[in-house]
C-alpha positions in Angstrom: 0.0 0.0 0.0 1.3 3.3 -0.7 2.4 5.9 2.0 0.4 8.7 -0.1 -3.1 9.4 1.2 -5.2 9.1 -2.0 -8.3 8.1 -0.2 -10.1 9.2 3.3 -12.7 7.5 5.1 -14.8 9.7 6.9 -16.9 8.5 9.3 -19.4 11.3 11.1 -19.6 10.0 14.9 -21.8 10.8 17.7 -20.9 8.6 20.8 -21.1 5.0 19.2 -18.1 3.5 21.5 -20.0 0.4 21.0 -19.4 0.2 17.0 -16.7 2.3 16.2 -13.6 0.1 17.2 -14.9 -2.3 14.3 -15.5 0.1 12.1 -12.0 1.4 12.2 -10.6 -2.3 11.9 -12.3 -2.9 9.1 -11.4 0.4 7.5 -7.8 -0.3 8.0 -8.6 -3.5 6.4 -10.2 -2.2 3.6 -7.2 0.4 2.9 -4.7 -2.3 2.8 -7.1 -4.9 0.4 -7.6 -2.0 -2.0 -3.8 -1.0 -2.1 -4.2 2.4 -1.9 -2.8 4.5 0.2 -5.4 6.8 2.5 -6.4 7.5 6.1 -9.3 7.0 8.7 -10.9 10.4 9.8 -13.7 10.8 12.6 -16.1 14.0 12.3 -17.2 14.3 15.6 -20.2 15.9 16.7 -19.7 16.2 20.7 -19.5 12.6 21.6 -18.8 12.1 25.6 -19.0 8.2 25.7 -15.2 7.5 24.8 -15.5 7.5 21.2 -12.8 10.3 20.5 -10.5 8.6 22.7 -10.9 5.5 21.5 -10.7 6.6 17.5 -7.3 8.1 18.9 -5.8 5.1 20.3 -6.8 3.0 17.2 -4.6 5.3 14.7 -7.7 7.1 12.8 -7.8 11.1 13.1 -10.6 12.9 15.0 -11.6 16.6 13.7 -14.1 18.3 16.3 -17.1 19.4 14.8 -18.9 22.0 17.2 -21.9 23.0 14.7 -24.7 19.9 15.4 -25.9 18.2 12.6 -25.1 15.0 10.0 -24.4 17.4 7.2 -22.3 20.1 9.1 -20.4 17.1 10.6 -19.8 15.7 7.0 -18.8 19.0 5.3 -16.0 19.9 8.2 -14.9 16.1 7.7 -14.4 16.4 4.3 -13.0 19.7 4.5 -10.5 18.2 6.7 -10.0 15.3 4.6 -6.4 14.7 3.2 -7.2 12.1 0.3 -8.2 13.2 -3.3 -11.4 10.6 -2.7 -13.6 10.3 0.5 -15.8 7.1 1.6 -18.3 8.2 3.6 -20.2 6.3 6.1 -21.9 5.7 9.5 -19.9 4.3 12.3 -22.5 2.5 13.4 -21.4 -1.1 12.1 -24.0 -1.7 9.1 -21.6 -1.2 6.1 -18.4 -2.8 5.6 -15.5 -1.2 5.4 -13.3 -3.8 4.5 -14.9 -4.4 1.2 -14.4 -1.0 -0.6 -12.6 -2.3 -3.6 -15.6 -1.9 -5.9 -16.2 2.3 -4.8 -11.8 2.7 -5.3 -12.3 0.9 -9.0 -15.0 3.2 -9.9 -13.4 6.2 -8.3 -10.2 5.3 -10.3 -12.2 4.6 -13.6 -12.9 9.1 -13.3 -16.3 8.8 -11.9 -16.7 11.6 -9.4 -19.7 10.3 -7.4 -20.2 6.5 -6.2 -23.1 5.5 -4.5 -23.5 2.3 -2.9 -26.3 0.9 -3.8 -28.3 -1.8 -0.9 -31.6 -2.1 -2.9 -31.5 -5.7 -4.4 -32.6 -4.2 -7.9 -29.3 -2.9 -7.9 -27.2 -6.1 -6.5 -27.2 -4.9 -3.9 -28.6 -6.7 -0.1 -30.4 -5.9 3.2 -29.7 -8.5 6.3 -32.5 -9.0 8.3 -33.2 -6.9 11.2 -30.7 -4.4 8.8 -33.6 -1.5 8.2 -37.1 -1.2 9.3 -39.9 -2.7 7.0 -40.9 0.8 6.7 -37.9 2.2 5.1 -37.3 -0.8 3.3 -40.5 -1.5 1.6 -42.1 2.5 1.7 -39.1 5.1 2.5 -36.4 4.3 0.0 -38.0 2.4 -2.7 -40.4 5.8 -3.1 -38.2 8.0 -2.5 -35.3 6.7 -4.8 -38.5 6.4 -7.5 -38.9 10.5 -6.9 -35.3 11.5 -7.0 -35.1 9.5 -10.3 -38.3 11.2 -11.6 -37.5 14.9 -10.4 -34.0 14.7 -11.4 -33.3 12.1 -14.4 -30.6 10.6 -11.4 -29.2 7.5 -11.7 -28.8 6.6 -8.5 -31.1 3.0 -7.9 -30.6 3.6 -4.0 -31.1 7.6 -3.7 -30.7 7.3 0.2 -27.6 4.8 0.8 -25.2 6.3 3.7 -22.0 4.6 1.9 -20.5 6.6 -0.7 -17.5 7.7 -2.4 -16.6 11.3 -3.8 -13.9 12.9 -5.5 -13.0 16.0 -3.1 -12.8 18.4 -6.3 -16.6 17.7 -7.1 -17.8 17.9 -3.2 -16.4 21.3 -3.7 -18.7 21.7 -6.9 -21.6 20.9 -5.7 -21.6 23.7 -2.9 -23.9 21.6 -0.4 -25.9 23.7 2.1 -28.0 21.9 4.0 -26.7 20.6 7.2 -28.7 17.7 8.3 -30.2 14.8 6.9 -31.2 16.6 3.6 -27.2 16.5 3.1 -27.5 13.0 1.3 -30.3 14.3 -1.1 -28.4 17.6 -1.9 -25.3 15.7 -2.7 -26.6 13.6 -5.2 -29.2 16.3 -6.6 -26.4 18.4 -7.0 -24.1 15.9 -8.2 -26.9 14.9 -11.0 -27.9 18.6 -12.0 -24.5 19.4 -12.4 -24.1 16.8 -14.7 -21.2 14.8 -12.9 -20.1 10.9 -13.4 -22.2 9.2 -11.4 -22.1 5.3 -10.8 -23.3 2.6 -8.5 -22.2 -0.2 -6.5 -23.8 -3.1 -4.9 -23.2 -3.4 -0.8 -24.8 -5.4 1.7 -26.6 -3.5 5.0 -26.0 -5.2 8.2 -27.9 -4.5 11.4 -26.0 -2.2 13.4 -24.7 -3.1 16.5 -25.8 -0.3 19.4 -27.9 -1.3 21.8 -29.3 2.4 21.9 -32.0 3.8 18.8 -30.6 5.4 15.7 -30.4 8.9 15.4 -32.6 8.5 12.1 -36.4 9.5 12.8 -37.6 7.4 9.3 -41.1 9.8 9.5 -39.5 13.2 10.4 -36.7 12.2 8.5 -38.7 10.7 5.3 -40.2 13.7 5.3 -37.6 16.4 5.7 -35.7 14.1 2.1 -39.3 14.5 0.4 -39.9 18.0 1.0 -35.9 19.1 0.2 -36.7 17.2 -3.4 -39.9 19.6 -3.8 -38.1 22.4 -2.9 -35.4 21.7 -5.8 -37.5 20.5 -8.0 -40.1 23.5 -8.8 -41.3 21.9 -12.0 -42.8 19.4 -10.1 -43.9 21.2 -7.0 -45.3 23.9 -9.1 -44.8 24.1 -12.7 -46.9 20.5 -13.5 -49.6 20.3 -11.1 -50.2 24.2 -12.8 -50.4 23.3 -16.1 -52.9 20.2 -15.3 -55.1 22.7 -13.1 -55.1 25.1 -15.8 -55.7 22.8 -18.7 -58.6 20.6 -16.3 -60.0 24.3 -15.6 -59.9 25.9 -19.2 -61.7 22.5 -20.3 -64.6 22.3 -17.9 -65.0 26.4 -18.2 -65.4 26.1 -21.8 -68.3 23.6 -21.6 -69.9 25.2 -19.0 -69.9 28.9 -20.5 -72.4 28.3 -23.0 -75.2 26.4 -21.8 -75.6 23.9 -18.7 -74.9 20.1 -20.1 -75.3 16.6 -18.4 -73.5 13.3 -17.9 -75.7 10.7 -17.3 -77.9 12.1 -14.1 -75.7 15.0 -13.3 -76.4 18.5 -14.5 -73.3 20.6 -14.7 -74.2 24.5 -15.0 -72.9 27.1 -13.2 -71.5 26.0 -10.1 -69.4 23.5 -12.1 -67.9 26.4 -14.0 -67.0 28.4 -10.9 -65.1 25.6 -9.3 -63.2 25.2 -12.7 -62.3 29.0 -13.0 -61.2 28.2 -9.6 -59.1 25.7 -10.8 -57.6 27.9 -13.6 -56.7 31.2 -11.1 -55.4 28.4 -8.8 -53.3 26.6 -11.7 -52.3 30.3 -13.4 -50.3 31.1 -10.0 -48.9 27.8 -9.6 -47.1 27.9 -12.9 -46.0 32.0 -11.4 -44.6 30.1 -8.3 -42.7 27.8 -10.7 -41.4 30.3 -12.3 -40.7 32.5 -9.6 -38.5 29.5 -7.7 -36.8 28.8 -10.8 -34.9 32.1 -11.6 -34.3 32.5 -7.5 -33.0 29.3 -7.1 -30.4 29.6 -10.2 -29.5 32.9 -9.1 -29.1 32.0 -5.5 -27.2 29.0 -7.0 -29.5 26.5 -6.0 -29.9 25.2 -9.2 -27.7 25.4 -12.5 -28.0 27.5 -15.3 -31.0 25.7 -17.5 -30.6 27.0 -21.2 -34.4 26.3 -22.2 -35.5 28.0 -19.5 -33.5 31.0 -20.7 -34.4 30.7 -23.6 -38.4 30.6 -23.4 -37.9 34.5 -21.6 -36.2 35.4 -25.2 -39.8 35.4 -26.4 -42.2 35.6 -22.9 -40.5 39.4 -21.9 -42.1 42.1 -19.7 -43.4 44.0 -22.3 -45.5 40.7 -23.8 -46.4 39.5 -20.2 -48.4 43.1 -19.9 -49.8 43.0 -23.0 -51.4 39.6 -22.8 -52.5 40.4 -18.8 -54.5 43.3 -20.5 -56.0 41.4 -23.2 -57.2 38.9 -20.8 -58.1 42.0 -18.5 -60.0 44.0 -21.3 -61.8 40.5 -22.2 -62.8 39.7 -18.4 -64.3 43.9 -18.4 -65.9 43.1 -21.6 -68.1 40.3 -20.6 -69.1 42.1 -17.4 -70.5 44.9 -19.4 -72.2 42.6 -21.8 -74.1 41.4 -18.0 -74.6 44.7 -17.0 -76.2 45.6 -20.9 -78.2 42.5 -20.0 -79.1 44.0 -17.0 -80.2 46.9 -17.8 -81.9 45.8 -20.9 -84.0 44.1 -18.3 -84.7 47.8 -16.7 -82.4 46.0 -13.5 -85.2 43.5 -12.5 -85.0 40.0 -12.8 -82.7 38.2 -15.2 -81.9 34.5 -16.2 -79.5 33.6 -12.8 -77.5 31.0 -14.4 -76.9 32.5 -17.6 -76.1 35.7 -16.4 -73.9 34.1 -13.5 -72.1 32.1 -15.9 -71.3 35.6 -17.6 -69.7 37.2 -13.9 -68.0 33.9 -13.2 -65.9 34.3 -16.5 -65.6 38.4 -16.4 -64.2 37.6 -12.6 -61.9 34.7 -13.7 -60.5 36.8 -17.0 -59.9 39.6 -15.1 -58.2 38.0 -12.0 -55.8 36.1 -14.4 -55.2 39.2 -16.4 -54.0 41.4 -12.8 -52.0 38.2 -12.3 -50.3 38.2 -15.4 -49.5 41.8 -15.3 -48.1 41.5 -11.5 -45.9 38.1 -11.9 -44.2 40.2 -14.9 -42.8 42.7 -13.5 -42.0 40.3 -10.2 -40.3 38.3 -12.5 -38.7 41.5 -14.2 -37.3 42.4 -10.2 -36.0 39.0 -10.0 -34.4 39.0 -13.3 -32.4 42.1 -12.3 -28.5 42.2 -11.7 -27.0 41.9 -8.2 -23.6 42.9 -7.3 -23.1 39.3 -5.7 -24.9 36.8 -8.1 -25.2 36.6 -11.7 -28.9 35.9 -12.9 -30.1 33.8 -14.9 -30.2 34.8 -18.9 -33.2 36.5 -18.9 -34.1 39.2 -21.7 -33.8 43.3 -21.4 -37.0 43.7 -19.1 -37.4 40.7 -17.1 -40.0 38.0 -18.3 -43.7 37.2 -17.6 -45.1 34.2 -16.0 
């Protein structure tokens, strides 16, 4: 093995005395089967049980992590982190350290993010006793389904807590989070930024504390589902918009005219005003989308995205105000048609669904129209130049929703 550290392993620790002697064993173990030259390095994040004084006397190097958290524990380790690659992994005792040939190969072969895969779709295997039905059968499966859908990543097992890194692209992917999010945000970032990404098969082992994990799988489950919303606005917003809007145009067309019926039902008025609801509703959804999408590249939470860019060549401020008037001037239209109706009636007694269906649609047009008009020149404010970040590519003028 050679005396150059090309590789770390970077455990994050909070007082597991009970595992962490084996984990070290087999680390060293793993180092010298790999023939590669690297170092053991505990993150600690205030243990008071013994562990820093045991990962001492065993040979591995402790860095003291004051801020609390999985993520701020990882991101000081791997700042500390003297190897060109870093293994990752709990010290708890479910993943082997001694059988890391298969992340160095890949790591060697250029790819810059190796994920160890414990899903058997992927080779890979769960002891029993290894992970709670819940996470095994619900958790991961769905949410390694969404991070594949939201992100086009692929990563089989979109969770896993063994990986391996090049320390060049952990600097690219400028993680932020600081707690359990920090697995999801590596390999979102990792995907969005467009880097080599492979996957290994490991087995999960039960761990071997006699205390619970630190992992909540509810809270937890749901803090990794709601970071992938967050990052992904076109499926938070942009999609569940365009279906609302489409679903509401549809069933405010048929209802405009004249009432209709499907079978017993009678669909008149009422039906139209819950799918004008649906349209407003769907309208500032896809704003919203938009709205996350040029802050989040401009904060750098997302990368530049050239078709996005390039649909504001043609959807500028100037076009988003004249089409919010149109639908503005069409909305005031129809109203005055109701109030000629109204008044051709000398303001008595009219038709009530006819003439409702009439205000439902002059209310929805001109709603949508003062939407239009505001989310363009919100959209123009975010477009603008900051002396810290550059914005997206976004046409003189901002853009409209």
């Amino acid at each position: 093995m050679s005396n150059t550290i090309e590789l770390t392993i970077l455990m994050p620790c909070l007082n597991e005395v009970q595992t962490l002697a084996a984990c070290i064993k087999k680390a060293q173990a793993g180092l010298a089967r790999a023939g590669v030259g690297g170092e053991i390095l505990i993150a600690d994040n205030g243990s008071t049980d013994g562990s820093i004084e045991l990962a001492q006397k065993m040979g591995a190097r402790v860095v003291h992590v004051k801020q609390k958290g999985y993520g701020n524990a990882l991101r000081y380790g791997v700042e500390a982190a003297q190897g060109k690659w870093i293994i990752m992994g709990d010290a708890d005792d479910s993943y082997d350290f001694a059988d890391i040939e298969g992340f160095v190969d890949h790591l060697r072969k250029g790819n810059e993010l190796v994920m160890g895969c414990r899903l058997p779709r992927g080779g890979g295997r769960i002891m029993p006793g290894a992970m709670p039905w819940k996470n095994r059968w619900i958790g991961n499966p769905a949410l390694s389904f969404l991070g594949r859908l939201f992100f086009r990543s692929p990563a089989q097992d979109f969770h896993s807590g063994l990986r391996a890194f090049t320390k060049e692209a952990f600097e690219r992917m400028e993680l932020k989070t600081t707690g359990m999010e920090f697995a999801s945000e590596m390999v979102i970032k990792a995907t969005l930024k467009g880097m080599r990404i492979s996957e290994v098969p490991i087995t999960l082992y039960k761990d071997g504390r006699s205390r619970p994990p630190h992992l909540k799988p509810w809270r937890d489950g749901w803090r990794h589902l709601r970071f992938m919303l967050i990052y992904s606005p076109r499926w938070l917003f942009l999609i569940p918009g365009l279906l609302l809007c489409a679903a509401g145009f549809a069933g405010a067309n048929l209802t405009y005219w004249a009432p209709f019926k499907i079978g017993g039902v009678v669909f008149d008025a009422g039906s139209q005003m819950m799918a004008c609801t649906w349209m407003i509703i769907g309208a500032q959804f896809v704003a919203f989308a938009c709205f996350t999408k040029v802050f989040a590249i401009g904060e750098g939470l997302l990368p530049d995205d050239a078709k996005f860019s390039k649909a504001f060549t043609f959807f500028t401020l100037e076009r988003g105000i004249v089409f919010g008037v149109a639908l503005l001037l069409a909305g005031l239209a129809i109203l005055l048609r109701a109030v000629w109706t109204w008044k051709q009636a000398d303001y008595g007694s009219l038709d009530y669904s006819q003439n409702l269906r009439n205000l439902i649609a002059a209310a929805t047009l001109v709603v949508l129209g003062i939407q239009v008009v505001s989310s363009s020149f919100f959209m123009s404010v975010l477009g603008l130049k900051t002396s810290t970040r550059k914005p997206p590519a976004l046409p003189e003028g901002g853009a409209a929703n």
